[in-house]
C-alpha positions as CSV (number, residue, x, y, z in Angstrom):
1,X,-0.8,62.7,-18.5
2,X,-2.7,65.4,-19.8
3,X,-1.5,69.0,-20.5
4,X,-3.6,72.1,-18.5
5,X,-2.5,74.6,-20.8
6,X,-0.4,77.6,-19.6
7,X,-2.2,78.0,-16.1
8,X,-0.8,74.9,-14.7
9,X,2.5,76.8,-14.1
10,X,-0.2,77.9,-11.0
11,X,-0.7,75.2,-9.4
12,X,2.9,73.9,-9.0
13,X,4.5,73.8,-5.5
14,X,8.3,73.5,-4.4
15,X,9.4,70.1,-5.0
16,X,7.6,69.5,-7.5
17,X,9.4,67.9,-11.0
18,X,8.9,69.2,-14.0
19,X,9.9,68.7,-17.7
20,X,9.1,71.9,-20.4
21,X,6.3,71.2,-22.3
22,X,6.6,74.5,-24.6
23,X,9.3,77.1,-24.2
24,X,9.5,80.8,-25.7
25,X,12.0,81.0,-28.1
26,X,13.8,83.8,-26.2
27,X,13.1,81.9,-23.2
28,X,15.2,79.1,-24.5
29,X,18.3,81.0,-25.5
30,X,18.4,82.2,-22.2
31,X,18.5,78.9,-20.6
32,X,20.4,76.9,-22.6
33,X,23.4,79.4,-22.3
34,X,22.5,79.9,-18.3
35,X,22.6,76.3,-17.4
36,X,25.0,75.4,-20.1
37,X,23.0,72.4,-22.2
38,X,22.1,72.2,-25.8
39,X,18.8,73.1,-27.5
40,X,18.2,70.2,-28.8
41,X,18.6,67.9,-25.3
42,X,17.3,70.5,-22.5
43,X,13.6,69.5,-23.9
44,X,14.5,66.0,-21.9
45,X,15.6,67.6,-18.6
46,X,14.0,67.1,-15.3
47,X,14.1,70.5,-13.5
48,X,12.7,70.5,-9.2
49,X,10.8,73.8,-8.6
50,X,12.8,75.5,-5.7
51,X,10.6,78.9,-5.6
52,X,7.6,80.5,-6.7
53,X,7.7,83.9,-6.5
54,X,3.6,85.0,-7.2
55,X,4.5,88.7,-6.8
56,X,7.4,88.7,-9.5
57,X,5.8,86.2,-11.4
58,X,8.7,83.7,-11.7
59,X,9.4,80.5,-11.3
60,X,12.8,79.3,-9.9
61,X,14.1,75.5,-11.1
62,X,17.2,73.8,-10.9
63,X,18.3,70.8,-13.3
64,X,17.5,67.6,-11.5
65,X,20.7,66.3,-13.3
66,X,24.1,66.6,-11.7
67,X,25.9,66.9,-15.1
68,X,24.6,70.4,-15.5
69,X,25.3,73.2,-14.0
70,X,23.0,73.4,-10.2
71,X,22.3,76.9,-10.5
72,X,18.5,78.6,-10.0
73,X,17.3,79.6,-13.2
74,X,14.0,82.3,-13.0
75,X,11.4,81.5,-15.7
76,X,8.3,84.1,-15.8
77,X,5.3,81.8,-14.7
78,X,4.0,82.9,-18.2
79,X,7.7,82.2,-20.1
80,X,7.1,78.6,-20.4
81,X,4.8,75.6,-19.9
82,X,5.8,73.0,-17.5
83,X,4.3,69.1,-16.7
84,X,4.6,68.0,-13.5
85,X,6.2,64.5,-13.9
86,X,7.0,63.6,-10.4
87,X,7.3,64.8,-6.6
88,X,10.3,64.9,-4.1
89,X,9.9,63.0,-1.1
């Protein structure tokens, strides 16, 4: 798979799975106490893109594991890179 760069955050569409491929520092602080993982394992989570919101710039995701927490969290569509790594049916 090959990375886009930071514009891929673009082209993604709800559904779509994703794993982080670069994550502001502040960025992920944030999430790691928001969704309640560790820094060092949420580099391995699957997340499913349930909204893009083009006007706020944001992009909302939700852990496609069940052992942690199912709440939306809002990355900027800048905040973060982020490889599409599968589809839901």
């Amino acid at each position: 798979m090959i990375l886009q760069g930071w514009h891929a955050n673009h082209d993604l569409r709800k559904g779509d799975i994703v794993q982080i491929a670069r994550w502001e520092p502040e960025l992920l602080a944030q999430m790691d106490d928001y969704f309640g993982a560790k820094p060092w394992t949420i580099d391995d989570i699957k997340f499913v893109v349930v909204i893009i919101d083009h006007r706020a710039r944001t992009i909302g995701i939700i852990p496609k594991n069940e052992r942690i927490k199912q709440i939306v969290g809002y990355i900027p569509l800048d905040g973060a890179s982020l490889i599409r790594v599968g589809r839901l049916s």
